[in-house]
C-alpha positions as CSV (number, residue, x, y, z in Angstrom):
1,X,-28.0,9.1,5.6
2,X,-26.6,7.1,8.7
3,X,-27.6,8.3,11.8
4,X,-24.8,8.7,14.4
5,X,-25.7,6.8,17.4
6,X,-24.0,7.0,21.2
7,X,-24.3,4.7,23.9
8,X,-24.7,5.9,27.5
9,X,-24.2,3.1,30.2
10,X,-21.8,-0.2,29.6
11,X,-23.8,-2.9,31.3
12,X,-24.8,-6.2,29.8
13,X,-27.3,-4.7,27.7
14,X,-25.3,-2.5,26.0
15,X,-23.6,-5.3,24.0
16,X,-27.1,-6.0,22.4
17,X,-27.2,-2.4,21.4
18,X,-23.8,-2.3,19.7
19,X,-24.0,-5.3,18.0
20,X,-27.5,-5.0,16.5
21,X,-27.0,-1.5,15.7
22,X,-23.6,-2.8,13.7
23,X,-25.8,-5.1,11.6
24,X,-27.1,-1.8,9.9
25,X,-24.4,0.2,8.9
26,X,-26.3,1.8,6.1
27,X,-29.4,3.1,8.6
28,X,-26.7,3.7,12.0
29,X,-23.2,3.6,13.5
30,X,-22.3,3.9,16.8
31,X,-19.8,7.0,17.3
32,X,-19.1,6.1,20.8
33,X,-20.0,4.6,23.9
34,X,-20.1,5.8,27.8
35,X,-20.1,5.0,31.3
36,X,-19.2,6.6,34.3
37,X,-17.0,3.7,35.0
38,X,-14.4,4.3,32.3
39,X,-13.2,0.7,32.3
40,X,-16.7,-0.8,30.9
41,X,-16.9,2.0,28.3
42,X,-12.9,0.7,27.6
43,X,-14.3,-2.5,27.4
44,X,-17.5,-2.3,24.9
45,X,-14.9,0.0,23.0
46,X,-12.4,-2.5,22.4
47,X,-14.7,-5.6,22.2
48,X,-16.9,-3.8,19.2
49,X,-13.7,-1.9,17.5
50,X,-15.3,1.7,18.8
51,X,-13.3,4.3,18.3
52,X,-14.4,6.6,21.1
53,X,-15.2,5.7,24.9
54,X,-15.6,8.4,27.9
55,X,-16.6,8.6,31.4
56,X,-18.1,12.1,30.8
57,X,-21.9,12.1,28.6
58,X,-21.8,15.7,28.4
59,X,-18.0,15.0,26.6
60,X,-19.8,12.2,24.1
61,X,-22.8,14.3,23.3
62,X,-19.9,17.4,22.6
63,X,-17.1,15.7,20.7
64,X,-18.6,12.9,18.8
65,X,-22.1,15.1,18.3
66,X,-24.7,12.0,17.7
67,X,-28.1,11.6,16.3
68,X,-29.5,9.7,18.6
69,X,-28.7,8.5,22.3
70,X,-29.6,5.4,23.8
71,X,-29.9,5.4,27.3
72,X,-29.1,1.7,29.4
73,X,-28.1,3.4,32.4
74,X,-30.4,2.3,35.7
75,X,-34.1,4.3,35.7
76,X,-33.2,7.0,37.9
77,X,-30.5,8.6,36.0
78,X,-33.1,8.2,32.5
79,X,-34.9,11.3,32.8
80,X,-31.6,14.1,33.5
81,X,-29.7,12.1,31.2
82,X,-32.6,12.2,28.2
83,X,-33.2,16.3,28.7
84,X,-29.2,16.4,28.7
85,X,-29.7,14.2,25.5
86,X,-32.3,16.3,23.9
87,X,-30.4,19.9,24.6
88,X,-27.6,18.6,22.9
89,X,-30.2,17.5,19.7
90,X,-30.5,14.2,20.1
91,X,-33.3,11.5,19.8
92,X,-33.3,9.4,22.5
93,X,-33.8,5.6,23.4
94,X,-34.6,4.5,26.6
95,X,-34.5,0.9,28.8
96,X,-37.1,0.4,30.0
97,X,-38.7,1.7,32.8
98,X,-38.9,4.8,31.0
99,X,-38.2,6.9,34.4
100,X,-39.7,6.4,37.8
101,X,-43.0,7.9,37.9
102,X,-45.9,8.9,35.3
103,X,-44.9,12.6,36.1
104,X,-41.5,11.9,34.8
105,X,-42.5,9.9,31.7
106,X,-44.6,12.6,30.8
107,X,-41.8,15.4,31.5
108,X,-39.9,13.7,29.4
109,X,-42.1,13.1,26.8
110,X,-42.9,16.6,26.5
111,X,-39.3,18.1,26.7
112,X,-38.7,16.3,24.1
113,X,-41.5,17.2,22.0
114,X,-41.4,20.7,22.5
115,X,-37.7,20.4,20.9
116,X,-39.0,18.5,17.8
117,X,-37.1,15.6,19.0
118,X,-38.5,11.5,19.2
119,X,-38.5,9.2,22.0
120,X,-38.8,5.8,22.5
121,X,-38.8,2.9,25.3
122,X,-36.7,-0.6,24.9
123,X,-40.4,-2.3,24.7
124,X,-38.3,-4.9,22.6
125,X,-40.5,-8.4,22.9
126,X,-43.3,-6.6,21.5
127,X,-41.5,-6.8,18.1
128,X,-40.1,-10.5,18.4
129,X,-40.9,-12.9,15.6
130,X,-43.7,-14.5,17.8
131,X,-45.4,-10.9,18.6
132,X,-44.8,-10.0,14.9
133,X,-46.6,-13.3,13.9
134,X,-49.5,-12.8,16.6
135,X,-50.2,-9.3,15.2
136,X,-50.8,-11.3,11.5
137,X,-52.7,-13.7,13.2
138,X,-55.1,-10.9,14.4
139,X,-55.0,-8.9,11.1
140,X,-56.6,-12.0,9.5
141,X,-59.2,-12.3,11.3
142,X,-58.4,-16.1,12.5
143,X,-58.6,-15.1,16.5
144,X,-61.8,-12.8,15.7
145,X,-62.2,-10.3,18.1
146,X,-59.9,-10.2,21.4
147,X,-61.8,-11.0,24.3
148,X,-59.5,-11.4,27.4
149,X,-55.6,-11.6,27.7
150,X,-53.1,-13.8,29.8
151,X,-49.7,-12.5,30.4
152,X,-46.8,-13.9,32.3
153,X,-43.3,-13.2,33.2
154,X,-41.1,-15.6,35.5
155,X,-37.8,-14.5,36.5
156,X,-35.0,-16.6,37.9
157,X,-34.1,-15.1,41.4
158,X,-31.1,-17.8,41.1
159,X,-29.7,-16.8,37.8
160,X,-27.4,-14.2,37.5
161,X,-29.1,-11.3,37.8
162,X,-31.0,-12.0,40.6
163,X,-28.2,-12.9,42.7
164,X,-26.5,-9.9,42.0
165,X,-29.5,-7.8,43.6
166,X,-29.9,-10.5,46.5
167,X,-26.2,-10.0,47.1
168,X,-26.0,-6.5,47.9
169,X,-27.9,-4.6,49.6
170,X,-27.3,-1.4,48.1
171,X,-28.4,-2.7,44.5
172,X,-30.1,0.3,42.3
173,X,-33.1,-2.4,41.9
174,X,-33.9,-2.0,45.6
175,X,-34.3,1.7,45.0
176,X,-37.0,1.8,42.4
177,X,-40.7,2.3,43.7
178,X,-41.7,-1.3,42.8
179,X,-38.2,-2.9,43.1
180,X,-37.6,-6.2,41.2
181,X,-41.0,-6.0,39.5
182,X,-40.6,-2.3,38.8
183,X,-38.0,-3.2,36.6
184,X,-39.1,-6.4,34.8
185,X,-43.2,-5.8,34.2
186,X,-43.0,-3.7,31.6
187,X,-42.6,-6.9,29.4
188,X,-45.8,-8.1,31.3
189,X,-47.6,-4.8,30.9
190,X,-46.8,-3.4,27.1
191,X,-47.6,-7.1,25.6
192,X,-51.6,-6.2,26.1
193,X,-51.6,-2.1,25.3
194,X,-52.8,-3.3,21.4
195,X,-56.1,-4.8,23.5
196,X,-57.0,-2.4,25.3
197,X,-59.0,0.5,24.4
198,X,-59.3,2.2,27.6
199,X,-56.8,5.5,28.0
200,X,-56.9,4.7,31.6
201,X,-57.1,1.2,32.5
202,X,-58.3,0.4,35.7
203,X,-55.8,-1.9,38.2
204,X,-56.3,-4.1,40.7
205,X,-52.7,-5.1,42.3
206,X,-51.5,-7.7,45.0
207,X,-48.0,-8.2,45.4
208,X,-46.1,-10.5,48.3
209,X,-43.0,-12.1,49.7
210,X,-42.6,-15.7,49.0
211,X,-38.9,-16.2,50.0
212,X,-38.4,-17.3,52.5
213,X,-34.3,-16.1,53.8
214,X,-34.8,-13.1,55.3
215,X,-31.2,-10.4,55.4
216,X,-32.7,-7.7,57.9
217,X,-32.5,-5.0,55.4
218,X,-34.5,-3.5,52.1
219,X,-34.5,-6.9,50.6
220,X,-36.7,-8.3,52.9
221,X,-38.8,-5.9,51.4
222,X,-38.9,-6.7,48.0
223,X,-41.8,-8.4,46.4
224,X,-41.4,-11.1,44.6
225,X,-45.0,-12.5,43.6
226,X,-47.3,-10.3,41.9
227,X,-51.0,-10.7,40.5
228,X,-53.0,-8.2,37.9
229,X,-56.2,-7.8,37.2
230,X,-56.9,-5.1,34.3
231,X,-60.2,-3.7,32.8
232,X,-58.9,-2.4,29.5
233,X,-62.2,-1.3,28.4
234,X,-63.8,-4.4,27.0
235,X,-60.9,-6.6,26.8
236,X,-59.5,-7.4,30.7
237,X,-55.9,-8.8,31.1
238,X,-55.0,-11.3,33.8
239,X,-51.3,-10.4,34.8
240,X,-48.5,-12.7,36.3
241,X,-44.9,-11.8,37.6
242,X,-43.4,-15.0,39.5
243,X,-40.2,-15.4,41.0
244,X,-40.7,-18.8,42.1
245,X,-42.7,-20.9,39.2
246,X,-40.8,-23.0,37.3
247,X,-40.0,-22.8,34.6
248,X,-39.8,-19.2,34.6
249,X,-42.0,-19.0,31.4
250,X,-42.5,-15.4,29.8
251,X,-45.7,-15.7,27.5
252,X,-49.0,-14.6,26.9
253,X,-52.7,-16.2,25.9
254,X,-54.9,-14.5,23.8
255,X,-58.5,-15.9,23.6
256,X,-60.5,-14.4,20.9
257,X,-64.1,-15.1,19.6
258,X,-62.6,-17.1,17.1
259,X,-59.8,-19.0,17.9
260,X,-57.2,-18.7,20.7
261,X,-53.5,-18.4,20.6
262,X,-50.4,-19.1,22.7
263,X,-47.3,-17.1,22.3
264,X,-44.3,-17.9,23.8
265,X,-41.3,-15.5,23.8
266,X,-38.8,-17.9,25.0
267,X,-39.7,-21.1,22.2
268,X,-40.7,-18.3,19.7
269,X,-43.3,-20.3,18.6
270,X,-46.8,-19.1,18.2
271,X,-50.0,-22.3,18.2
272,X,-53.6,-22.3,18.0
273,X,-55.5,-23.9,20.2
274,X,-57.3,-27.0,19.0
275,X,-61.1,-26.6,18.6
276,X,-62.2,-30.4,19.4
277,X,-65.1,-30.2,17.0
278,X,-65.0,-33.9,16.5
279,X,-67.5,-35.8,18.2
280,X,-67.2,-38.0,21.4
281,X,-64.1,-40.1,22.5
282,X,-62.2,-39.3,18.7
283,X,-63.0,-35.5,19.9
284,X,-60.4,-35.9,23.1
285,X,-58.2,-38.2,20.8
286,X,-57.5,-36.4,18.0
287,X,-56.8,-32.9,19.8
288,X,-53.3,-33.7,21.5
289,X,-52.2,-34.8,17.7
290,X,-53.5,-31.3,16.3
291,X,-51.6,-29.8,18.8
292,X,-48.5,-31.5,18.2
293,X,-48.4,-30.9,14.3
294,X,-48.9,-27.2,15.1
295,X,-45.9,-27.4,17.4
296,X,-43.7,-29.1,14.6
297,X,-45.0,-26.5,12.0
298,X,-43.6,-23.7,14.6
299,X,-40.6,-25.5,15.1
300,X,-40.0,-25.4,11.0
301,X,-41.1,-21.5,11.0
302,X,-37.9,-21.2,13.6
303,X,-35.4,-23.3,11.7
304,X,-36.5,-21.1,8.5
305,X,-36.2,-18.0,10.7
306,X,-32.7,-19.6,12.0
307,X,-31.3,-19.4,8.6
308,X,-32.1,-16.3,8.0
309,X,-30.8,-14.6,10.7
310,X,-33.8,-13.6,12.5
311,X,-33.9,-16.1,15.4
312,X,-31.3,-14.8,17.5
313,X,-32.3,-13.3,20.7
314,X,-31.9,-9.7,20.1
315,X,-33.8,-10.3,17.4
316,X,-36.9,-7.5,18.6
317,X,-33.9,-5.3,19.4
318,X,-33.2,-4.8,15.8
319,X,-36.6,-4.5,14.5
320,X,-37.4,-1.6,17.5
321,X,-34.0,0.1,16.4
322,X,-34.7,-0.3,12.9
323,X,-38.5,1.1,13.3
324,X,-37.3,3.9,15.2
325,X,-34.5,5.1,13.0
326,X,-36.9,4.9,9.9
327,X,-39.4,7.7,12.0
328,X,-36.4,9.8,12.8
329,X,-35.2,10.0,9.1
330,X,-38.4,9.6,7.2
331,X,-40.7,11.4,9.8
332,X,-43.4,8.4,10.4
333,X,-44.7,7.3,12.9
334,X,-43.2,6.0,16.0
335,X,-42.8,2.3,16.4
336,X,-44.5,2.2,20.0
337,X,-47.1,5.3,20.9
338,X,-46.5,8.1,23.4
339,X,-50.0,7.2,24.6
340,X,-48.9,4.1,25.0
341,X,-45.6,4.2,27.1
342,X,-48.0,7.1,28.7
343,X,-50.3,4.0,29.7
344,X,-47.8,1.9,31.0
345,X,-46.0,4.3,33.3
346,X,-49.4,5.3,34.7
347,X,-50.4,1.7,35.6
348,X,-46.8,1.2,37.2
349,X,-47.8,4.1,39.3
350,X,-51.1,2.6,39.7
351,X,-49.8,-0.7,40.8
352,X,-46.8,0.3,43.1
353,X,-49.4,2.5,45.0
354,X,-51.3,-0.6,45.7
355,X,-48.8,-3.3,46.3
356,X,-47.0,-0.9,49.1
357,X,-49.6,-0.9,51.5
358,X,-51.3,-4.3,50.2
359,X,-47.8,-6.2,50.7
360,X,-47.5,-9.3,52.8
361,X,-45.3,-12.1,53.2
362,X,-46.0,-15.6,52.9
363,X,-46.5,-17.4,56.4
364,X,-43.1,-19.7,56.8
């Protein structure tokens, strides 16, 4: 069977979706595409050789009648648009955030349970090749067991994205609870769920301003530094969201008992640390060469992973897609947890509750 599979906001992101989902044709096909700007569902349409494109969702869900319904529209609109989804008997997929709020999440969740239907959240760079190659590392036992966790995220408020939400005012960004790190640290949060035991970590938050151009309206507002300390319940997690460090790095550090590893989701390379166990001055010597033959055998894992078609950046896209299709038609298990995405939306709460009365801008 081939699950039928419509697409429900034409942004950016929405090309990842297509074309990943056209790499499967025996598991999914995409029946149509949506967005309440009719050219940009014309556009995806005609770039991807769709068939079907609409303005109307409620028209997509009727006419073309799909199996599942991935949702890439901004968070506010994910929650009407995933009950709408589910009433019409649909799975659904959603970008991340999930919604807005914990309450919303677990609405969601629930409506969509209580129809017999499966979620699941765009958590994608958990399932990247380095993520994927952490997880064996683990399942070996060569880390031991996981005693505290690093995870960054940097974003680039001088790329593309970030000066579309400087730009205008009126951005949907500016409208989320948190803002710009509302929608980004999910990638910072879901890397260290698998660590944590705890079904209600505990938060501490600080968020501020670094910029320093000021535009006299909600931007001024918006943090763009933020700090995390976690208590998972015998693993803690050390959490970093910077606007400003360069490079804007996005990986994580896991120290175990055993050994200690650093992924990075950017080089998709996973290394060890070096233990220095040799003795005196050859002990500091020898390390930096360790380090570098580790890096080189990473690099080969890529170039192996390069021809084979798994090194492309959508790479986790595919393998969530793939995961979650496999649970709808063989009823397994989902590819990332209700408790889990339940976790995450409560420490976005958790977080946002903190940073808006804790905020403060750096002193010019």
């Amino acid at each position: 069977m081939s699950l039928k599979v419509g697409i429900v906001g034409c942004g950016k992101i929405a090309d990842g979706h297509v074309e990943e989902i056209q790499k499967m044709p025996e598991v999914a096909r995409v029946v149509g595409v949506c967005d309440r700007e009719p050219i940009m569902a014309e556009q995806v349409a005609m770039r991807y050789g769709l068939g079907y494109h609409t303005h109307d969702v409620e028209r997509l869900l009727a006419e073309q009648k799909p199996d599942v319904l991935h949702i890439t529209t901004p968070p506010a609109s994910h929650l009407p648009l995933a009950k709408l989804a589910v009433d019409a008997g649909c799975h659904v997929y959603v970008e991340k955030p999930m919604t807005l709020s914990l309450a919303d999440t677990r609405e969601l969740l629930q409506y969509a349970d209580r129809a017999g239907k499966k979620v699941t959240v765009g958590y994608t760079y958990l399932f990247d090749p380095p993520a994927r190659e952490m997880r064996a590392l683990i399942d070996d036992g060569v880390l031991g067991d996981i005693v505290h966790v690093e995870s960054f995220y940097g974003y680039n408020l001088a790329g593309a994205y970030g000066s579309a939400i400087l730009g205008d005012p009126n951005h949907w960004v500016l409208g989320l609870p948190g803002q710009l790190a509302h929608n980004n640290i999910d990638h910072l949060l879901n890397k260290a769920l698998e660590f944590m035991d705890a079904d209600e970590p505990r938060v501490t938050a600080h968020g501020f301003v670094r910029r320093k151009t000021r535009f006299g309206d909600a931007r001024d507002a918006m943090i763009d530094e933020l700090r995390l300390m976690i208590d998972g319940g015998g693993t803690t997690v050390f959490g970093t969201f910077s606007s400003h460090i360069r490079p804007a790095g996005h990986f994580a550090r896991v120290y175990g008992t055993k050994s200690s590893a650093h992924v990075d989701y950017l080089a998709r390379t996973v290394t060890l640390e070096s233990s220095g166990s040799l003795p005196s001055a050859i002990g500091r010597l020898v390390p930096a060469f360790e380090m570098a033959a580790r890096f080189a055998t990473a690099g080969a894992r890529n170039v192996r992973r390069f021809a084979r078609s798994e090194f492309h950046f959508f790479s986790g896209l595919r393998f969530l897609f793939s995961a979650f299709y496999e649970s709808i038609l063989a009823g397994g298990p989902l590819p990332i947890s209700y408790r889990d995405i339940l976790r995450v939306s409560a420490m976005l709460d958790d977080i946002f509750a903190q940073v808006k009365t804790a905020t403060r801008p750096v002193s010019s």
